[in-house]
OpenMM code with the backbone's topology and positions (N, CA, C; nanometers):
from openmm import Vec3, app, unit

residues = "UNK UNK UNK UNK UNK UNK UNK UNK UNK UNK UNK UNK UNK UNK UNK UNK UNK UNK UNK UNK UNK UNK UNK UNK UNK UNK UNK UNK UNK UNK UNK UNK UNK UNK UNK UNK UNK UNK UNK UNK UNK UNK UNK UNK UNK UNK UNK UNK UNK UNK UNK UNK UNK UNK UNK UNK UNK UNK UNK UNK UNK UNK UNK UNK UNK UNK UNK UNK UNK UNK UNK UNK UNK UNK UNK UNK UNK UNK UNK UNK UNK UNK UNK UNK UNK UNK UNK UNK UNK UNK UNK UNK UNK UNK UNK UNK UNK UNK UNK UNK UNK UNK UNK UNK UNK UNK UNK UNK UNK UNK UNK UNK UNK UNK UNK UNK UNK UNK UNK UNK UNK UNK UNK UNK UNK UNK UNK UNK UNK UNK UNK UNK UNK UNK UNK UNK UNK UNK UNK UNK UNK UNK UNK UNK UNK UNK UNK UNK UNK UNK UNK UNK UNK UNK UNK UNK UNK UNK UNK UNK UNK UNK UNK UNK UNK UNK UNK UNK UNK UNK UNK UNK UNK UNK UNK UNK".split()
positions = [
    Vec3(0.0838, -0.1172, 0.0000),
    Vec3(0.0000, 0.0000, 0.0000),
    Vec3(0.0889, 0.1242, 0.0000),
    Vec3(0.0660, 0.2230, -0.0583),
    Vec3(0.0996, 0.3499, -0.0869),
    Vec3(0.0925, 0.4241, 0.0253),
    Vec3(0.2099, 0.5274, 0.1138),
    Vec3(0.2306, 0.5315, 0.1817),
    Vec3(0.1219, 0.6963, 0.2597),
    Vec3(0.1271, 0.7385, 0.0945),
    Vec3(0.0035, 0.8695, 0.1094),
    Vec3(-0.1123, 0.8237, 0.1527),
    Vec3(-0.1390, 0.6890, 0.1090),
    Vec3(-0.3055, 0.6182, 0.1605),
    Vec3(-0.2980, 0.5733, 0.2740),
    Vec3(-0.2012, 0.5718, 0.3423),
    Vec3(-0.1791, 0.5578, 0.4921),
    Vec3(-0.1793, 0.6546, 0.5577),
    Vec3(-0.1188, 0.7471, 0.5371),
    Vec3(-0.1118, 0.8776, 0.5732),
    Vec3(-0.2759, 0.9119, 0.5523),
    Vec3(-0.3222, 0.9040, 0.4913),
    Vec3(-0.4772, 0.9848, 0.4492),
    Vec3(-0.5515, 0.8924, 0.5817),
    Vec3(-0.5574, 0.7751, 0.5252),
    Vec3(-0.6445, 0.6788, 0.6169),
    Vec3(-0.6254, 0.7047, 0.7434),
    Vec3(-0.5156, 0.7539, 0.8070),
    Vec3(-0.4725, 0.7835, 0.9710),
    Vec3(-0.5301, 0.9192, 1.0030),
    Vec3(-0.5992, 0.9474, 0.9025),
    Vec3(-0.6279, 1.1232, 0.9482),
    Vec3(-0.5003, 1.2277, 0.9235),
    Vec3(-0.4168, 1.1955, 0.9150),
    Vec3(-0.2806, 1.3024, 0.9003),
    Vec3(-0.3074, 1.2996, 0.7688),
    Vec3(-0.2786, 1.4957, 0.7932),
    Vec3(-0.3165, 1.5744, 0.6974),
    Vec3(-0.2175, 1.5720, 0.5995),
    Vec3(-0.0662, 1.5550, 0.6501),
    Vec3(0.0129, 1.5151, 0.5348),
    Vec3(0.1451, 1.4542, 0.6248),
    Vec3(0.2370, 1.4276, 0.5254),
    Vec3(0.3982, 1.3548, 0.6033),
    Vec3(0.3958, 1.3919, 0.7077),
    Vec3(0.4443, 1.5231, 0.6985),
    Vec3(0.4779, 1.5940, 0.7942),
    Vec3(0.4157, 1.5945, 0.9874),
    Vec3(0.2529, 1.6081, 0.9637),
    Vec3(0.1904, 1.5809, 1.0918),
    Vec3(0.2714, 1.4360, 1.1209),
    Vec3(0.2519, 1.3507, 1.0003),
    Vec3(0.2835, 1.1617, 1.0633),
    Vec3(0.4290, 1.1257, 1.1272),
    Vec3(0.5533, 1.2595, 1.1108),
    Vec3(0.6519, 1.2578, 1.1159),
    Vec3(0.6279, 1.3526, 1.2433),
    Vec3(0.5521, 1.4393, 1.3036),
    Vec3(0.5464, 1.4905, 1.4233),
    Vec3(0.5442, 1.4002, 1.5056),
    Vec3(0.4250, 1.2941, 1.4680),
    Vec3(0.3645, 1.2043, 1.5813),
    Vec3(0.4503, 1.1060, 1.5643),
    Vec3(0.5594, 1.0676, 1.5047),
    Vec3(0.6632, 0.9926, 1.5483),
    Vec3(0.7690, 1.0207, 1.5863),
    Vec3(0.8219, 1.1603, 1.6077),
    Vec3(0.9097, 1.2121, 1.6609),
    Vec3(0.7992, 1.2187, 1.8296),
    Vec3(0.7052, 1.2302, 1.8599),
    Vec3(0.6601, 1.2489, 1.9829),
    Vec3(0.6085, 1.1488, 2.0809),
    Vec3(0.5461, 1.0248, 1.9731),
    Vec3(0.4879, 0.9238, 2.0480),
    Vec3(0.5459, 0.8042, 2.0217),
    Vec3(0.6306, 0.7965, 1.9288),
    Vec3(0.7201, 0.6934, 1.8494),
    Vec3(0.6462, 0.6117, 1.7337),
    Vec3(0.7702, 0.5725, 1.6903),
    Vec3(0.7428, 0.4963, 1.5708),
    Vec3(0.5804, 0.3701, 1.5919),
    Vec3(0.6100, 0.3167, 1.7221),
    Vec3(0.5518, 0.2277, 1.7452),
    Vec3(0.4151, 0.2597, 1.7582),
    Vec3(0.3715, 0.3464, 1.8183),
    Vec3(0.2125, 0.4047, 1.7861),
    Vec3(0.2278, 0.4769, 1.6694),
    Vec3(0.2455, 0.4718, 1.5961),
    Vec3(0.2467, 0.4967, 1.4454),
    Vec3(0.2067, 0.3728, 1.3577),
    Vec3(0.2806, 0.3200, 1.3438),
    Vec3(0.2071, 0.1737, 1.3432),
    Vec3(0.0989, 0.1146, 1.4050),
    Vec3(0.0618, 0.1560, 1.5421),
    Vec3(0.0046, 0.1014, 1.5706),
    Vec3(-0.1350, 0.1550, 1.5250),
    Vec3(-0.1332, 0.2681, 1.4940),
    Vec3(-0.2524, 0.3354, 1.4763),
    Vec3(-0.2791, 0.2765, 1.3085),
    Vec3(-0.1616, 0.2737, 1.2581),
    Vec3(-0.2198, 0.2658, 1.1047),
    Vec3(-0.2485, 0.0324, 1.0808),
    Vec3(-0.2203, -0.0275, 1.1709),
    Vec3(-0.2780, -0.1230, 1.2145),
    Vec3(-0.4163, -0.1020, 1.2339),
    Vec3(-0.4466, -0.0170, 1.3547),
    Vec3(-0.6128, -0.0333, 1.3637),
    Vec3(-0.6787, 0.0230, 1.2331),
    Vec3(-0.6140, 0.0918, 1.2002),
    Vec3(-0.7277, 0.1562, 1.0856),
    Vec3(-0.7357, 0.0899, 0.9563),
    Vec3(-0.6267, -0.0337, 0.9537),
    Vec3(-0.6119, -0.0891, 0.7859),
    Vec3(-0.7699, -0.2087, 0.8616),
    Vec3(-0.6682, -0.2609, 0.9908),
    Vec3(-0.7754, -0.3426, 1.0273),
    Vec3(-0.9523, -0.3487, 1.0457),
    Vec3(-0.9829, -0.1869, 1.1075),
    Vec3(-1.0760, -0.1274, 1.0336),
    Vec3(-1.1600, -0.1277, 0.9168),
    Vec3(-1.0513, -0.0973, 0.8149),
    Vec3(-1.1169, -0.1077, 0.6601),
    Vec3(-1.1899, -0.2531, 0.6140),
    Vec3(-1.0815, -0.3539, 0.7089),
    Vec3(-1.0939, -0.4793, 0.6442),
    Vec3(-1.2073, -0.5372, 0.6857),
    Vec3(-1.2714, -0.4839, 0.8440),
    Vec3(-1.3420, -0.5666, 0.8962),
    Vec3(-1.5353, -0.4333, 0.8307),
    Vec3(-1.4454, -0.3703, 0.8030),
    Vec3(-1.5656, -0.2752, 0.6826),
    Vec3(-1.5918, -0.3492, 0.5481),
    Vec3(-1.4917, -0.3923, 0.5449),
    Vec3(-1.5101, -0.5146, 0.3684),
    Vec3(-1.5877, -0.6102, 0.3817),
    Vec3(-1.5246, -0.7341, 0.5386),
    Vec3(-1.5895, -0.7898, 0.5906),
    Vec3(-1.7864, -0.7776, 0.5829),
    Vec3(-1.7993, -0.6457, 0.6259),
    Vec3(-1.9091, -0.6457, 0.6617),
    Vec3(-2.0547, -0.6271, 0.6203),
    Vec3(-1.9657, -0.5716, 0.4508),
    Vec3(-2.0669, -0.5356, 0.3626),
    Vec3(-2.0879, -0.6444, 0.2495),
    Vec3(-2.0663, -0.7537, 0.2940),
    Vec3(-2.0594, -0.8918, 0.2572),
    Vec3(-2.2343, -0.9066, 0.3357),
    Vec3(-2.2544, -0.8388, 0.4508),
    Vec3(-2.3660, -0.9255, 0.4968),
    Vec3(-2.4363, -0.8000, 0.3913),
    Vec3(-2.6154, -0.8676, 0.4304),
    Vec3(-2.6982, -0.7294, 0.4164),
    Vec3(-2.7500, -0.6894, 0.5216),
    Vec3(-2.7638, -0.5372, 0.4821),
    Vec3(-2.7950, -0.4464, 0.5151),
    Vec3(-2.9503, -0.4894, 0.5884),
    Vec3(-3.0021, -0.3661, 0.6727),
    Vec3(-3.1746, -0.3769, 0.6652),
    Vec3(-3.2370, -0.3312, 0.5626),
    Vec3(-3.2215, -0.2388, 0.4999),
    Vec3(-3.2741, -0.2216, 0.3810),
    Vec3(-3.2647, -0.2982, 0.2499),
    Vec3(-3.1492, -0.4112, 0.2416),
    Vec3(-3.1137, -0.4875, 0.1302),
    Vec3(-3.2627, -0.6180, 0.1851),
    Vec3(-3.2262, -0.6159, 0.3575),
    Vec3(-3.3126, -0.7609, 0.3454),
    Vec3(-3.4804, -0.7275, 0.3478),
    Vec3(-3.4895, -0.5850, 0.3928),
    Vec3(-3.6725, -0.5645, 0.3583),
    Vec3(-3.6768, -0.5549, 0.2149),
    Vec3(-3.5979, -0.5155, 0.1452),
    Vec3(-3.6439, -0.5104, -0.0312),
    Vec3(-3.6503, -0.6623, -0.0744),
    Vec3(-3.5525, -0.7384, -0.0090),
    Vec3(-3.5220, -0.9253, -0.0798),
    Vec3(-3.6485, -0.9533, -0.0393),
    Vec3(-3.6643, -0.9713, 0.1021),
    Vec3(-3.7720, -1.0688, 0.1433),
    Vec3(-3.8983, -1.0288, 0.2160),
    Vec3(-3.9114, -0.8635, 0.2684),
    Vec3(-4.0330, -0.8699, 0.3333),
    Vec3(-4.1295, -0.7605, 0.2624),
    Vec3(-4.0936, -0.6958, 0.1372),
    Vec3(-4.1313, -0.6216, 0.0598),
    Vec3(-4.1687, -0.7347, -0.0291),
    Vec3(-4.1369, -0.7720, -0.0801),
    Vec3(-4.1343, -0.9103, -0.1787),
    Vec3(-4.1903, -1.0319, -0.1056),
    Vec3(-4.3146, -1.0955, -0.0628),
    Vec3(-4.2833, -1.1886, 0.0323),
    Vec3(-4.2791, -1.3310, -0.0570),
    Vec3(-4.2919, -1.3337, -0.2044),
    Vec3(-4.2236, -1.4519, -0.2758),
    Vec3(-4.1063, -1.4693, -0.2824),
    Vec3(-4.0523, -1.4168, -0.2252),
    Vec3(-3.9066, -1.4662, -0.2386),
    Vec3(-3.8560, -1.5319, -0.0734),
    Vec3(-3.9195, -1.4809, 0.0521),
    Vec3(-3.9275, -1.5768, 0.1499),
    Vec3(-3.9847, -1.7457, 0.1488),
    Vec3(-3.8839, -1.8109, 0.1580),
    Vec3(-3.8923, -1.9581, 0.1858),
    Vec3(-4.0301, -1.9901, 0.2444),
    Vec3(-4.1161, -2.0193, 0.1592),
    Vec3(-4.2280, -2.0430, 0.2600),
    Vec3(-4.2310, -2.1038, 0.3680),
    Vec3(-4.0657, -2.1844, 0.4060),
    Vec3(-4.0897, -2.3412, 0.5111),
    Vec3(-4.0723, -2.2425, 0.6248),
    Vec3(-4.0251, -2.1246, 0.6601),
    Vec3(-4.0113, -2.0084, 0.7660),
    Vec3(-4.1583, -2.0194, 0.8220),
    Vec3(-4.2513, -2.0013, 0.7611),
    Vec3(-4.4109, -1.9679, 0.7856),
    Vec3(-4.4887, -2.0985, 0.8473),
    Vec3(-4.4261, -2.2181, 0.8490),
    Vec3(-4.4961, -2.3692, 0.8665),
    Vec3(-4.4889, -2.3779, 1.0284),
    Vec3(-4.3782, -2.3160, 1.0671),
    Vec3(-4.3512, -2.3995, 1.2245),
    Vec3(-4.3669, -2.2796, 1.3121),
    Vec3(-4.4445, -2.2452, 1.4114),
    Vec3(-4.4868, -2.1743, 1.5299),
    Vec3(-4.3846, -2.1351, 1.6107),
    Vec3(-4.3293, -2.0377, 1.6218),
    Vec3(-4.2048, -2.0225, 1.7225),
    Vec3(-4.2652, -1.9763, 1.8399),
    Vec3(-4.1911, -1.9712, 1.9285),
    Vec3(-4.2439, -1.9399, 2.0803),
    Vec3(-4.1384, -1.8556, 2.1084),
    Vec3(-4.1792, -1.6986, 2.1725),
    Vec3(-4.1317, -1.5617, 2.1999),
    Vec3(-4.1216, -1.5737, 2.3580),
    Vec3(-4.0112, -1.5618, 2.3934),
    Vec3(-4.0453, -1.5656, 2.5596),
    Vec3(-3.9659, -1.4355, 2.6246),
    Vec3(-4.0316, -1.3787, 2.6677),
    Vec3(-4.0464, -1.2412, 2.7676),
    Vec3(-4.0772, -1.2470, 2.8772),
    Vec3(-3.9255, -1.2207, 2.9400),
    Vec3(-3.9306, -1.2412, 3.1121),
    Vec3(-3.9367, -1.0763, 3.1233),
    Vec3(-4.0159, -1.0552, 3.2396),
    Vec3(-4.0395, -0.8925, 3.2418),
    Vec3(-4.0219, -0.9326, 3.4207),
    Vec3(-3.9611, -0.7835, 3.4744),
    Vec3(-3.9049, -0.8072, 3.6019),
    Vec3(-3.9129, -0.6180, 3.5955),
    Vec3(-4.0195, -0.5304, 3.6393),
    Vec3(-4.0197, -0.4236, 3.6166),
    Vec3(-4.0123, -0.3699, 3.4570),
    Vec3(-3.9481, -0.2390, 3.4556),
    Vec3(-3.9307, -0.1728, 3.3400),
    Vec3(-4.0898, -0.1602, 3.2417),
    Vec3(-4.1655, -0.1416, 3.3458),
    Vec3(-4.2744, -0.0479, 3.2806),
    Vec3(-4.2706, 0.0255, 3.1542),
    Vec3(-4.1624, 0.0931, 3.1909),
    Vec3(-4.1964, 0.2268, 3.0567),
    Vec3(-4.1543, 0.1821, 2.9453),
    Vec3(-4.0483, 0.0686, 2.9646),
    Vec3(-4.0646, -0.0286, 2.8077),
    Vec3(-4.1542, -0.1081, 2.7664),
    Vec3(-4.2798, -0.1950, 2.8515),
    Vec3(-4.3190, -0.2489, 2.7978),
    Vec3(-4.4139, -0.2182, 2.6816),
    Vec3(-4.4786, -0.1268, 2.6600),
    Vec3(-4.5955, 0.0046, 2.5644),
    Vec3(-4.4964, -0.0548, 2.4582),
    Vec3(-4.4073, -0.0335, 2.4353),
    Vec3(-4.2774, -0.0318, 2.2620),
    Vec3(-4.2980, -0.2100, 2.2391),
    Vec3(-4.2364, -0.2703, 2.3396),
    Vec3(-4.2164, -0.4021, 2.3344),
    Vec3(-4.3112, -0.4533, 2.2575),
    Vec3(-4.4462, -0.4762, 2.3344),
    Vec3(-4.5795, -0.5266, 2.2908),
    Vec3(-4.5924, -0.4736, 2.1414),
    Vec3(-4.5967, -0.3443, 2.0858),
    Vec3(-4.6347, -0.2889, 1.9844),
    Vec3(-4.5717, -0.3451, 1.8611),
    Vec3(-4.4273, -0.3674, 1.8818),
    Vec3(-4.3174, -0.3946, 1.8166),
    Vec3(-4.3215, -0.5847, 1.7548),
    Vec3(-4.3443, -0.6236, 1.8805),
    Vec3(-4.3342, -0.7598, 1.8672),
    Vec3(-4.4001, -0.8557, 1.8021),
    Vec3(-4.5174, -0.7731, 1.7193),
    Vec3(-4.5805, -0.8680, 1.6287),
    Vec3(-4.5364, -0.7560, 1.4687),
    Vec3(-4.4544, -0.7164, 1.4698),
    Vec3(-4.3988, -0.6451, 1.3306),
    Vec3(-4.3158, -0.8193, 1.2923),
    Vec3(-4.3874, -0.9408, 1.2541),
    Vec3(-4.3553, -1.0051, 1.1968),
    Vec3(-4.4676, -1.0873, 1.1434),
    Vec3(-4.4838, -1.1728, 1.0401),
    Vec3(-4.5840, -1.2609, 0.9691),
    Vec3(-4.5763, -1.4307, 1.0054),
    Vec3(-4.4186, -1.4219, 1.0944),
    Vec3(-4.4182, -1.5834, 1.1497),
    Vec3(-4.5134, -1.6199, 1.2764),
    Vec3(-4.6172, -1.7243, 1.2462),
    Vec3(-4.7421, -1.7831, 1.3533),
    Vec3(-4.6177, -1.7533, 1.4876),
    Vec3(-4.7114, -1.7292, 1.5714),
    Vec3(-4.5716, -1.7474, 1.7017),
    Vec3(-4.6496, -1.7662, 1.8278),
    Vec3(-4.6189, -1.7628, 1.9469),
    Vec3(-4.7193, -1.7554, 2.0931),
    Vec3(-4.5813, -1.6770, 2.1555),
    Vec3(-4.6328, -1.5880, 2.2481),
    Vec3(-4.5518, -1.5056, 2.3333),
    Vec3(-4.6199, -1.5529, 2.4617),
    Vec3(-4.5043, -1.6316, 2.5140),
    Vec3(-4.4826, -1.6484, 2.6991),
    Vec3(-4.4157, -1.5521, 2.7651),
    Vec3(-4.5493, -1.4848, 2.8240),
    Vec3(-4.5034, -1.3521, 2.9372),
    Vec3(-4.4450, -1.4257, 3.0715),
    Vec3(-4.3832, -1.4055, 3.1253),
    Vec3(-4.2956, -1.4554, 3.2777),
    Vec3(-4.2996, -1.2843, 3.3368),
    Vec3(-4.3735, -1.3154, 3.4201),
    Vec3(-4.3701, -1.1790, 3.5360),
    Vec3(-4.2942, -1.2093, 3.6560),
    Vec3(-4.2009, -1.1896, 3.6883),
    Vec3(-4.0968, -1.2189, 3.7546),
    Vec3(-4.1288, -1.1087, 3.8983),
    Vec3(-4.2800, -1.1307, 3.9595),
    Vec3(-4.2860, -1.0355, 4.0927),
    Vec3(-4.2503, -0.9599, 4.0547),
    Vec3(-4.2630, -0.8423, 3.9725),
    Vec3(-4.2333, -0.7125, 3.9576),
    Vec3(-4.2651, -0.6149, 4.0554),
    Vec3(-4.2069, -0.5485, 4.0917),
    Vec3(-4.2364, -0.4492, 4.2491),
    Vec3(-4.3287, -0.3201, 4.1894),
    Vec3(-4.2714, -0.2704, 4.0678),
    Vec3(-4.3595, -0.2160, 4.0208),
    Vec3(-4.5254, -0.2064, 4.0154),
    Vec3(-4.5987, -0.1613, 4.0603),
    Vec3(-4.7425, -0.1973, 4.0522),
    Vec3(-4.8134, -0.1304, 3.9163),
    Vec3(-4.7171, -0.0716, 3.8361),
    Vec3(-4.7943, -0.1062, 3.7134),
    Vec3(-4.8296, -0.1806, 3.5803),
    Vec3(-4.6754, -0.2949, 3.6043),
    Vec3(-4.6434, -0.3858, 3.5681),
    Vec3(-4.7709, -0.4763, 3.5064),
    Vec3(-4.8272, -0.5732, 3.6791),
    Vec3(-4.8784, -0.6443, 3.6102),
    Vec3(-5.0114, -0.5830, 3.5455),
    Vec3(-5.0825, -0.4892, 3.5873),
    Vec3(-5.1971, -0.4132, 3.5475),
    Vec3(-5.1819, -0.4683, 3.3703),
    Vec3(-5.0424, -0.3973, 3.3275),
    Vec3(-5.0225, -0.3810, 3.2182),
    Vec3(-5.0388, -0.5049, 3.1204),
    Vec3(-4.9751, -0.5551, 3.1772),
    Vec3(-4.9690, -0.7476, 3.1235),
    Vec3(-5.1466, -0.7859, 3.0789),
    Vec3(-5.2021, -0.7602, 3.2147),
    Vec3(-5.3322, -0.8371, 3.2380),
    Vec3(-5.3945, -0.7682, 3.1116),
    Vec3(-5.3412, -0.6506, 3.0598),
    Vec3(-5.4594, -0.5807, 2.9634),
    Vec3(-5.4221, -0.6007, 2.8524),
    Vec3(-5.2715, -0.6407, 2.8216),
    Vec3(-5.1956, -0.7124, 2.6799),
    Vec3(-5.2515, -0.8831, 2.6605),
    Vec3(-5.2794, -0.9331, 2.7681),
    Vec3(-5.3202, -1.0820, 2.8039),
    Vec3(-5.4550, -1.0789, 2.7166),
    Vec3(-5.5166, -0.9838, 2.7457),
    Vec3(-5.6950, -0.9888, 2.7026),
    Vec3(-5.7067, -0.9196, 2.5639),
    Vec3(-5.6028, -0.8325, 2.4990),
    Vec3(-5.6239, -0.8310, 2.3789),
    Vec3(-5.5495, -0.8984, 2.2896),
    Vec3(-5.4446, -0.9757, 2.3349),
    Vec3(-5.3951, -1.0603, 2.2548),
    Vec3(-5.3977, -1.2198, 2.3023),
    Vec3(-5.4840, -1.2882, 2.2301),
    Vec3(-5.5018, -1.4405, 2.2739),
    Vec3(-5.4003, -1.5134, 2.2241),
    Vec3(-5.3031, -1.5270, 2.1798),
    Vec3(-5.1855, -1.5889, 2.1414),
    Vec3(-5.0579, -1.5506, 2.2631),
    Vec3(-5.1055, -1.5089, 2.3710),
    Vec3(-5.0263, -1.4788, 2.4804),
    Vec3(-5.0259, -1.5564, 2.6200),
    Vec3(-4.8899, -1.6618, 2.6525),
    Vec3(-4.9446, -1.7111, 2.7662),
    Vec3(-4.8698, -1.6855, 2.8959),
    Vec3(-4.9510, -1.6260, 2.9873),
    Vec3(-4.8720, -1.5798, 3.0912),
    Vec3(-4.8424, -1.6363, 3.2184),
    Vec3(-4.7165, -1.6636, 3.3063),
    Vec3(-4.7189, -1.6998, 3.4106),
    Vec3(-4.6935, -1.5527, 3.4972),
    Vec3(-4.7267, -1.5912, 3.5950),
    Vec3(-4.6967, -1.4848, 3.7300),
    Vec3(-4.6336, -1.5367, 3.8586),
    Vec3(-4.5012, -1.5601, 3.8187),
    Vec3(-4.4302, -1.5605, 3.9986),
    Vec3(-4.4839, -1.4985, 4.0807),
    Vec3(-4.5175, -1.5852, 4.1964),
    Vec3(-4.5316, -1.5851, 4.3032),
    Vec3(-4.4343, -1.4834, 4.3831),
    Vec3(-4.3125, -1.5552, 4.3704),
    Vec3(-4.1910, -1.4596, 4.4566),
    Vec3(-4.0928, -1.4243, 4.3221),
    Vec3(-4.0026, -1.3921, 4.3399),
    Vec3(-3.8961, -1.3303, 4.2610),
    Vec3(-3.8188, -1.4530, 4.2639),
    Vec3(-3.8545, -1.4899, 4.0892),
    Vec3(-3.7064, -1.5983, 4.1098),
    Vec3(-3.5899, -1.6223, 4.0666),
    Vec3(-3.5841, -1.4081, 4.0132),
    Vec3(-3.4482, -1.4403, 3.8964),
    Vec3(-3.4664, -1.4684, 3.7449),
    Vec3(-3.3435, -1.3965, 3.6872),
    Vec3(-3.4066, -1.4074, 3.5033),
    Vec3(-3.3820, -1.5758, 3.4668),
    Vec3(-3.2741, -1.6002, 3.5247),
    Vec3(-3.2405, -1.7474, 3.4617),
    Vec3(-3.3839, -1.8504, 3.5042),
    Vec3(-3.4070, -1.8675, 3.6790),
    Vec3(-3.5000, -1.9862, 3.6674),
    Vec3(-3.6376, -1.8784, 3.6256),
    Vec3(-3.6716, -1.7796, 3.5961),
    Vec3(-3.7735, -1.7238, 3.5197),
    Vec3(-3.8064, -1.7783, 3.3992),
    Vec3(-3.6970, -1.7771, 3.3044),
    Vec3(-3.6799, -1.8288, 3.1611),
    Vec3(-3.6739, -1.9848, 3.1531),
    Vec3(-3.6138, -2.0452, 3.2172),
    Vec3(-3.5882, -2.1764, 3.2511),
    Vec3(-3.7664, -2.2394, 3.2854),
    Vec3(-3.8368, -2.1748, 3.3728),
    Vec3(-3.9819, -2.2032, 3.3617),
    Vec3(-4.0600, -2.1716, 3.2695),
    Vec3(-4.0057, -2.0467, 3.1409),
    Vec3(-4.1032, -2.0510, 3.0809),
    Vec3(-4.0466, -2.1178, 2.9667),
    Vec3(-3.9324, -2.2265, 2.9487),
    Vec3(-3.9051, -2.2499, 2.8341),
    Vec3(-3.8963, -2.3943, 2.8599),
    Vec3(-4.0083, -2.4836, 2.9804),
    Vec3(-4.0476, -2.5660, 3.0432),
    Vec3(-4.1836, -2.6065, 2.9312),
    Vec3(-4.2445, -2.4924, 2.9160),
    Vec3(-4.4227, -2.5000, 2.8541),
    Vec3(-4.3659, -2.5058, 2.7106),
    Vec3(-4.2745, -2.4820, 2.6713),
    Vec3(-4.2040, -2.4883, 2.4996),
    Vec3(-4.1563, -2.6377, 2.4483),
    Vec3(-4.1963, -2.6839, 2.3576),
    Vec3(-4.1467, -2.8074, 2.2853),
    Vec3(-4.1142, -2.7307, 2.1197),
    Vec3(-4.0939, -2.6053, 2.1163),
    Vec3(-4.0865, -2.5844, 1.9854),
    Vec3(-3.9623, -2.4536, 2.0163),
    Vec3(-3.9514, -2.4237, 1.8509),
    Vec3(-3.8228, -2.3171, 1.8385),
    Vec3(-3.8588, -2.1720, 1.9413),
    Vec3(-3.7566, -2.1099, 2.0084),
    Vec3(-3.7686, -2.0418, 2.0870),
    Vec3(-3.6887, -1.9048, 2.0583),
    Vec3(-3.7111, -1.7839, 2.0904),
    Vec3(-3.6973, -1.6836, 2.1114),
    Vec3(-3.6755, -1.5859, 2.2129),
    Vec3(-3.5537, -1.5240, 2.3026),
    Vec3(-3.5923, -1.4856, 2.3890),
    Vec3(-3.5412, -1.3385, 2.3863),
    Vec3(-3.7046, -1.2607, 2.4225),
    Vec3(-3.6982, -1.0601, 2.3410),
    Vec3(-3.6785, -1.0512, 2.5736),
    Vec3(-3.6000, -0.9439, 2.5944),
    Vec3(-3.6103, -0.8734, 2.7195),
    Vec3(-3.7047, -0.7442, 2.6348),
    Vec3(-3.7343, -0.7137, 2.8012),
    Vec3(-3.8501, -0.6090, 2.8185),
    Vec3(-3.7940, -0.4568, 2.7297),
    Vec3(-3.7220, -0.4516, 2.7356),
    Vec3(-3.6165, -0.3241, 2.6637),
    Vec3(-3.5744, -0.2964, 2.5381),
    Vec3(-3.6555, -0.3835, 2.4596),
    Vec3(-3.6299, -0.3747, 2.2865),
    Vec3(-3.7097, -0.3054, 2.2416),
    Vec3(-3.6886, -0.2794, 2.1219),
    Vec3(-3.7716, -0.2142, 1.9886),
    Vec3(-3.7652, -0.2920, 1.8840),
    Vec3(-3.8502, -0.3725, 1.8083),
    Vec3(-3.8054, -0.4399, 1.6744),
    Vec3(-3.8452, -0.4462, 1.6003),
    Vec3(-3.7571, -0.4689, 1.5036),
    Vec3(-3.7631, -0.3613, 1.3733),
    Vec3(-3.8847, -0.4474, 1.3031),
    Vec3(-3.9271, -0.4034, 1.1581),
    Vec3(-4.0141, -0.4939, 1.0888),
    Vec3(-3.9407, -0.5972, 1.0153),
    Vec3(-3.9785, -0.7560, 1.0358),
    Vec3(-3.9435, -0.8561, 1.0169),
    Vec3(-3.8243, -0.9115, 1.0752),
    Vec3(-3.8174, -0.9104, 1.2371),
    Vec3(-3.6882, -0.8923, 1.3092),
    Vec3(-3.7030, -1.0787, 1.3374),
    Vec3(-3.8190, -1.1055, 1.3193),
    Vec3(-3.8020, -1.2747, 1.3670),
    Vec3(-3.7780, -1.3085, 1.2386),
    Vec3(-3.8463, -1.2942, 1.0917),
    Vec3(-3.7403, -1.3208, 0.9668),
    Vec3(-3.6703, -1.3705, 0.9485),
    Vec3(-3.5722, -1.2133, 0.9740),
    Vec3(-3.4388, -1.2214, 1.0042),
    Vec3(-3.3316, -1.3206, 1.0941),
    Vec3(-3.4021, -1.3459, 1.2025),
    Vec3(-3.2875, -1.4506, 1.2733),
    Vec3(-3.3645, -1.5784, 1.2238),
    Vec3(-3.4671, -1.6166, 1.1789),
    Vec3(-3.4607, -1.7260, 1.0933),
    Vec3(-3.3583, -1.7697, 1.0075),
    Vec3(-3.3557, -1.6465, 0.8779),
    Vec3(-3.3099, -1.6486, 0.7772),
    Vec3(-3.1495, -1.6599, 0.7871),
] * unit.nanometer
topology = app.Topology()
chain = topology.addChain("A")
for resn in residues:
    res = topology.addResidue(resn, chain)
    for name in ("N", "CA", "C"):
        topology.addAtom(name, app.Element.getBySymbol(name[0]), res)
């Protein structure tokens, strides 16, 4: 590689700055910097190998003939342990059916101290019948929370925390 495209790529404006900063910090962070940044580029090459969100809503959810129909056959199960965090759940719920795969969402209320918690649940429970909820008793922790609700599951699983936003066709996607 050309030694000006190193120089450019490091941000130094010309020789001269790159010859400051090695008279000051040494040779060796000089290198080292133009290391991270080749490494940088590469893992930028790397990356535009995958697609994009906009490459995969134009392929497959704008287009839905071109999604594998066998995605659409098998029922996945969404499991949402909620342990407080109220003010996310309003997004969560809204968000979580921005997909076309059949699915059931297992709510786990993990004793939330919050008292507006379960209010909230009970009123997501009654407008959505594809929702099945348990309610701890006591607090038992995210692991045996999840661990009980992935007890009632014999099928492919999913697990969204209370704190997401997702995007349209976000279960799709980790299919695909």
């Amino acid at each position: 590689m050309q030694i000006g495209k190193i120089i450019k790529m490091c941000k130094y404006a010309n020789f001269k700055k790159l010859c400051k900063h090695i008279k000051i910090y040494g040779i060796r962070s000089a290198f080292g910097k133009i290391r991270i940044v080749l490494a940088r580029n590469e893992e930028k090459r790397e990356y535009d190998n995958y697609y994009s969100f906009a490459e995969f809503k134009a392929k497959y959810i704008s287009n839905g003939a071109d999604v594998p129909n066998d995605i659409f056959e098998n029922e996945i199960d969404i499991i949402v342990p909620v342990y407080n965090g109220f003010n996310f759940l309003e997004n969560l719920f809204k968000t979580i059916e921005k997909t076309k795969i059949p699915h059931r969402i297992i709510v786990i209320n993990d004793h939330s101290s919050d008292e507006r918690v379960l209010p909230f649940l009970i009123k997501q429970i009654k407008q959505n019948p594809h929702i099945t909820f348990i309610n701890n008793e006591e607090n038992l922790g995210f692991v045996q929370s999840v661990n009980k609700a992935l007890a009632l599951s014999d099928k492919d699983v999913v697990l969204v925390n209370t704190d997401v936003i997702l995007p349209e066709g976000w279960l799709e996607r980790l299919i695909l």
